[in-house]
N, CA, C and O of each residue as an XYZ file, in Angstrom:
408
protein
N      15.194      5.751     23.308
C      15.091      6.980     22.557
C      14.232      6.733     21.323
O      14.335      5.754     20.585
N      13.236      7.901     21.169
C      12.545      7.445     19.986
C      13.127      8.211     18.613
O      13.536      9.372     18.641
N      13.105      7.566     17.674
C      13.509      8.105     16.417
C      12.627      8.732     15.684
O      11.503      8.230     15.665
N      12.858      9.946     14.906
C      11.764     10.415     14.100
C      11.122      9.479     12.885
O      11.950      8.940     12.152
N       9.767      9.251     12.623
C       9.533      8.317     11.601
C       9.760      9.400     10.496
O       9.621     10.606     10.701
N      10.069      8.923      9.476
C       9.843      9.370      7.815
C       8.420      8.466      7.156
O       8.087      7.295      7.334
N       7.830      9.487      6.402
C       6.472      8.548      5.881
C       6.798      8.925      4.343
O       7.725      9.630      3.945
N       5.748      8.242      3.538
C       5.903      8.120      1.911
C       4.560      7.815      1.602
O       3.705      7.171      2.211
N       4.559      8.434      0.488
C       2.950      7.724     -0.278
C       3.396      6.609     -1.513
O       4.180      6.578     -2.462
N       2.443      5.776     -0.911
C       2.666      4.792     -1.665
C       1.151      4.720     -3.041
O      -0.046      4.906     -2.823
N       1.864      4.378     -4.420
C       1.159      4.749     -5.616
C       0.620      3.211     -5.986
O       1.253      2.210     -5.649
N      -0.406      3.174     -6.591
C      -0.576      1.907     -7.124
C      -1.437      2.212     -8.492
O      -2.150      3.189     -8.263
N      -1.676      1.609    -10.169
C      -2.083      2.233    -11.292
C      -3.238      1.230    -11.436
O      -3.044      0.592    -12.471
N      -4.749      0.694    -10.602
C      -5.327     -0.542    -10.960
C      -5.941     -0.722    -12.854
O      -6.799      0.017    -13.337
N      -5.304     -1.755    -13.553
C      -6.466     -2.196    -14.531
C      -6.947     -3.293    -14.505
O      -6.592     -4.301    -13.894
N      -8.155     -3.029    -15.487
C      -8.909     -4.662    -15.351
C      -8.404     -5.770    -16.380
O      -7.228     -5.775    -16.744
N      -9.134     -6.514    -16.743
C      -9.583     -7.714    -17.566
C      -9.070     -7.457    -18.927
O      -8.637     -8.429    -19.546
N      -9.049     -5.911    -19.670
C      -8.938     -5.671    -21.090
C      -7.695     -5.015    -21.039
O      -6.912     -4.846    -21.974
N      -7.549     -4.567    -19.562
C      -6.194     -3.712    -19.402
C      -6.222     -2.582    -19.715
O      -5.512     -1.897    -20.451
N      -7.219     -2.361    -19.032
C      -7.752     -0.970    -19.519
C      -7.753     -0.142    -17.804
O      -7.933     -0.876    -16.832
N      -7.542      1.384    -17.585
C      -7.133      1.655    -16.029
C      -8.741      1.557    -15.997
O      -9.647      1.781    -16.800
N      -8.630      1.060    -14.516
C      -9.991      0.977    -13.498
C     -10.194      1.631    -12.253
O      -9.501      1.483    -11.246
N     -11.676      2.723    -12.450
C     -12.094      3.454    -11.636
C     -12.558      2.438    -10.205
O     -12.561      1.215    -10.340
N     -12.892      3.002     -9.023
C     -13.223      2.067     -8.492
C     -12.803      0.852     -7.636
O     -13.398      0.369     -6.673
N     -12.112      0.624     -7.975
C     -11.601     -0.859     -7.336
C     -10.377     -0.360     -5.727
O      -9.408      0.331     -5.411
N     -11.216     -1.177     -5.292
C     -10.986     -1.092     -3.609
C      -9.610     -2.075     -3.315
O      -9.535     -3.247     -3.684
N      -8.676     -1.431     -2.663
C      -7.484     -2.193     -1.955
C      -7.212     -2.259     -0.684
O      -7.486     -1.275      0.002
N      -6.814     -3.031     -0.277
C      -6.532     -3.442      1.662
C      -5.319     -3.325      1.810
O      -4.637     -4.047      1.082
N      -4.570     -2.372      2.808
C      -3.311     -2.301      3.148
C      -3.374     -2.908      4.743
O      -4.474     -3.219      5.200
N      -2.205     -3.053      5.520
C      -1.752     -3.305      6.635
C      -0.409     -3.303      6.608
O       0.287     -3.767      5.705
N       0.075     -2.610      7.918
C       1.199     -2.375      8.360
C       1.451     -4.052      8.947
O       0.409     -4.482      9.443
N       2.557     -5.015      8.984
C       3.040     -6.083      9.406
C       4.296     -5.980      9.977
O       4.676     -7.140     10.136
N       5.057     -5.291     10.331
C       6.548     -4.322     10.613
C       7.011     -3.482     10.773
O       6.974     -2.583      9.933
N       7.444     -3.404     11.531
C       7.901     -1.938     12.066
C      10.043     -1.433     11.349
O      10.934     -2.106     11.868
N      10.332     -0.694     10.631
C      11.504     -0.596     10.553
C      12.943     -1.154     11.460
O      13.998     -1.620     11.033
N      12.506     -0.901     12.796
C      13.893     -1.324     13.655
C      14.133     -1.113     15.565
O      14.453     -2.163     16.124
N      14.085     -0.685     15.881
C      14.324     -0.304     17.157
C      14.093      1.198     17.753
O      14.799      1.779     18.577
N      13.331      1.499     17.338
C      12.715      3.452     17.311
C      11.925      3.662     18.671
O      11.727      4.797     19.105
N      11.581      2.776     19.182
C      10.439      2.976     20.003
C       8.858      3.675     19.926
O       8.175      4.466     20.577
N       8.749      2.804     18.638
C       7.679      3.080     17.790
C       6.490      2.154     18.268
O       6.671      1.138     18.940
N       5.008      2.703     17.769
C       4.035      1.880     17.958
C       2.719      2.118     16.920
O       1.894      2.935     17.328
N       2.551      1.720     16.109
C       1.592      1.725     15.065
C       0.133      0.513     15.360
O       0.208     -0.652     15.751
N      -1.033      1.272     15.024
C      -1.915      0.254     15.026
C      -2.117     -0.349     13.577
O      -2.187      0.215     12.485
N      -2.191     -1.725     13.941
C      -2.348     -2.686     12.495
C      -3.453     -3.017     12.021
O      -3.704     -4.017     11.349
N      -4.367     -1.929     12.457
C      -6.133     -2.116     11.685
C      -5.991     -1.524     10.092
O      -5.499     -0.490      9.640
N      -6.466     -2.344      9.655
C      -6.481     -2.122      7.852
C      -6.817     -0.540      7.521
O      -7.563      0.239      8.113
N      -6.079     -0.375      6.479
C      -6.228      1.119      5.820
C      -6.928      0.427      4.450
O      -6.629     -0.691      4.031
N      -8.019      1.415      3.783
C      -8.468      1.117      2.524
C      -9.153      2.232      1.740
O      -9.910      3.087      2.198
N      -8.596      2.011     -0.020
C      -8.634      3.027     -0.484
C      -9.153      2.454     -1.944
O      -8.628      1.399     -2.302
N     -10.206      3.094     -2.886
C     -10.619      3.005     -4.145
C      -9.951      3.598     -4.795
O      -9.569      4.702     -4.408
N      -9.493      3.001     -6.233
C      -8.552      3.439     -7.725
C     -10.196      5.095     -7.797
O     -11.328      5.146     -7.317
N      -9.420      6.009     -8.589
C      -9.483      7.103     -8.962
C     -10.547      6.751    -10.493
O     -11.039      5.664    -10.793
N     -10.622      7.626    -10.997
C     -11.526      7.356    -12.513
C     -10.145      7.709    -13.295
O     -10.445      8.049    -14.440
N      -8.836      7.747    -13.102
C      -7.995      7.689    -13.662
C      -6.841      6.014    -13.365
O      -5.820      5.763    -14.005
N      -7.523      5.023    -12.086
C      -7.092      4.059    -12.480
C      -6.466      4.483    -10.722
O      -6.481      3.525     -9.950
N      -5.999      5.710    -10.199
C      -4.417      5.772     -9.672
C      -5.501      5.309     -8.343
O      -6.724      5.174     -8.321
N      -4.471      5.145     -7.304
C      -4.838      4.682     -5.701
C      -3.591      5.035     -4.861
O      -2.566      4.389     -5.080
N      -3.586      6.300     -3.631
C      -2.737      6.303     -2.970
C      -2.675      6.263     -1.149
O      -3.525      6.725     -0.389
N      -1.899      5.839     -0.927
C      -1.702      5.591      0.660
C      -0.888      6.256      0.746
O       0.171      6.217      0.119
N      -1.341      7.269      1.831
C      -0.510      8.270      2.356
C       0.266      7.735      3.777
O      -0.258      6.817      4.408
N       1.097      8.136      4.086
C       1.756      8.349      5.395
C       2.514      6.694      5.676
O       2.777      6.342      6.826
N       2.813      5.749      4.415
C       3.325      5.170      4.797
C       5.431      5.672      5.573
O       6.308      6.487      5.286
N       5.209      4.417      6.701
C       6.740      4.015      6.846
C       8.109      3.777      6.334
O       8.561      2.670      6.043
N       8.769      4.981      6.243
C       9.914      4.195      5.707
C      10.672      2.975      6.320
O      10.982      2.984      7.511
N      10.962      1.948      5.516
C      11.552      0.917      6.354
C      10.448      0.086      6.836
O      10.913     -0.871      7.455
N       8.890      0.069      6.789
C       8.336     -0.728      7.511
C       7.670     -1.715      6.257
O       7.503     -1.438      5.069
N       7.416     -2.748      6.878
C       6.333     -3.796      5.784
C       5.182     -3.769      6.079
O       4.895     -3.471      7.239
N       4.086     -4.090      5.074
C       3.023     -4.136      4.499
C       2.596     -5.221      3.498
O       3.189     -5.569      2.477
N       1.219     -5.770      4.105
C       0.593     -6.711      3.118
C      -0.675     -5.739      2.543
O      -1.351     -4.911      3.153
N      -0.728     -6.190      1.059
C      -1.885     -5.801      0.572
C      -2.156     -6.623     -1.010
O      -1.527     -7.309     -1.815
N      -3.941     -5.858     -0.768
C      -4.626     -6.906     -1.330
C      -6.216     -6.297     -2.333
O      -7.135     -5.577     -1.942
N      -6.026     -6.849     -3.481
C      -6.730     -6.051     -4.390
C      -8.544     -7.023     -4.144
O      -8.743     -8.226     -3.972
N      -9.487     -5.931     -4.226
C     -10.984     -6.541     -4.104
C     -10.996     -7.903     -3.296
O     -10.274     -8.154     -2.332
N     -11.801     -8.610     -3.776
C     -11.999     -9.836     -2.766
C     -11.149    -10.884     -3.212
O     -11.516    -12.048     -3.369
N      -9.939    -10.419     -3.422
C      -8.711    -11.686     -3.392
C      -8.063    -11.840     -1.913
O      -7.457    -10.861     -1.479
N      -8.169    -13.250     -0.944
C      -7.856    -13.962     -0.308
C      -6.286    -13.474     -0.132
O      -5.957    -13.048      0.976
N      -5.348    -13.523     -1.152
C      -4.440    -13.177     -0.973
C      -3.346    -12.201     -1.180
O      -2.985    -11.581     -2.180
N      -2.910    -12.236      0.063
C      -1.339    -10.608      0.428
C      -0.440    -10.989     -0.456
O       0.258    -11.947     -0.789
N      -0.751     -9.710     -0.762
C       1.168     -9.311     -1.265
C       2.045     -8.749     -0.467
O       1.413     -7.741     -0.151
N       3.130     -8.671      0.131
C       4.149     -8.460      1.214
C       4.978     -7.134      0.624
O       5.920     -7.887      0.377
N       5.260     -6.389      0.368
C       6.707     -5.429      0.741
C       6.964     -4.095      1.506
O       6.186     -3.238      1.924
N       8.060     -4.190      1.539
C       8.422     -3.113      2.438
C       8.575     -1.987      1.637
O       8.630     -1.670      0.449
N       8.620     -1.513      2.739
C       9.175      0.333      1.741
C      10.689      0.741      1.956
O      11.238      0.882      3.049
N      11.328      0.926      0.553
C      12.508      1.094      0.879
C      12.706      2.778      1.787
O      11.930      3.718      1.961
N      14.236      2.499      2.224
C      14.711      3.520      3.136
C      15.206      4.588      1.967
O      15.118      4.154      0.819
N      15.624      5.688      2.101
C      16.080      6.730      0.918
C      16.133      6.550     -0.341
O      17.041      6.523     -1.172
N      14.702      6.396     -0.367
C      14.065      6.694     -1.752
C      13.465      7.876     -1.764
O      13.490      8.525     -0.719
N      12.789      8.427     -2.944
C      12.111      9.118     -3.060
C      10.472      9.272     -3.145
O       9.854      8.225     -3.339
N       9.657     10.593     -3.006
C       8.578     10.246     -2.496
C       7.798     10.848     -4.019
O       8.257     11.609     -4.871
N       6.840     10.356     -3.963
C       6.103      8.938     -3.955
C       6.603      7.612     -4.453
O       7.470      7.500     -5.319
N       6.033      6.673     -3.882
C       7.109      5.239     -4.059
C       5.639      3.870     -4.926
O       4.521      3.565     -4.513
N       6.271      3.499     -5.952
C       5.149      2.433     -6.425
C       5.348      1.218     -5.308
O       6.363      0.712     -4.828
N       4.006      0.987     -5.117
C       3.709      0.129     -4.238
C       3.893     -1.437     -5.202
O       3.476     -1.544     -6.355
N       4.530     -2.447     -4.511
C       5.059     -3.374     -5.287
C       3.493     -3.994     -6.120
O       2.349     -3.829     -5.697
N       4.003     -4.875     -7.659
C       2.551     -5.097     -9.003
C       1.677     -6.226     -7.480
O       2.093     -6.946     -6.572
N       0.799     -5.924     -7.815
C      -0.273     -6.685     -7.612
C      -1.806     -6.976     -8.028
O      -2.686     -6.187     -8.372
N      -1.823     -8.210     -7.897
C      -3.175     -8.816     -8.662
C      -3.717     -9.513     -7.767
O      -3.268    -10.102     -6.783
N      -5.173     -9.343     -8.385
C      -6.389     -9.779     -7.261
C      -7.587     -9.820     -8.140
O      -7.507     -9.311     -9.258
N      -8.747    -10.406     -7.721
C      -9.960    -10.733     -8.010
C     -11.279     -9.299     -7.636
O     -11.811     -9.077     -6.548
N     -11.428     -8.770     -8.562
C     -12.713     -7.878     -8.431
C     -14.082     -8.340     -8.811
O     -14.634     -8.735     -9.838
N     -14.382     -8.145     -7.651
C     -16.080     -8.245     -7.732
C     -16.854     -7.398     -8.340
O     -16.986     -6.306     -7.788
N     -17.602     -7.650     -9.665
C     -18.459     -6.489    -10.378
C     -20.178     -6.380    -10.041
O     -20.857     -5.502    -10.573
């Protein structure tokens, strides 16, 4: 039996170097998990999205319950979390830091 998915947007606020918000700057998401036993099937080709001229960056239609790595400009490395279950929507996407290329 398949279960209905619930989705969420996930928020992220990028600044730079002075700490100041940054327009621009490109992030890499991927789905890595699926919530549970739904009879679900998601493709795990990267989603990617540029900060706003207000800094903000959002991913729409995430999973409740599912995990995700992501990853700021050309930093090598994931950050991992899931999305919690009955929360509310929109959800901050867990802090992350990374290397931007200017």
């Amino acid at each position: 039996m398949t279960v209905d998915v619930e989705f969420v947007t996930g928020t992220l606020k990028c600044y730079d170097e002075d700490g100041e918000l940054a327009s621009g700057i490109p992030v890499e998401m991927q789905i890595t998990a699926l919530p549970g036993n739904g009879g679900l099937s998601f493709s795990t080709a990267s989603r990617f999205e540029t900060s706003d001229e207000n800094g903000g960056i959002e991913f729409e239609r995430l999973v409740r319950g599912a995990s995700y790595k992501v990853r700021r400009g050309a930093s090598v490395y994931w950050t991992s979390f899931t999305v919690p279950l009955g929360t509310d929507d929109p959800i901050a996407i867990d802090d992350l830091l990374g290397h931007d290329v200017h």
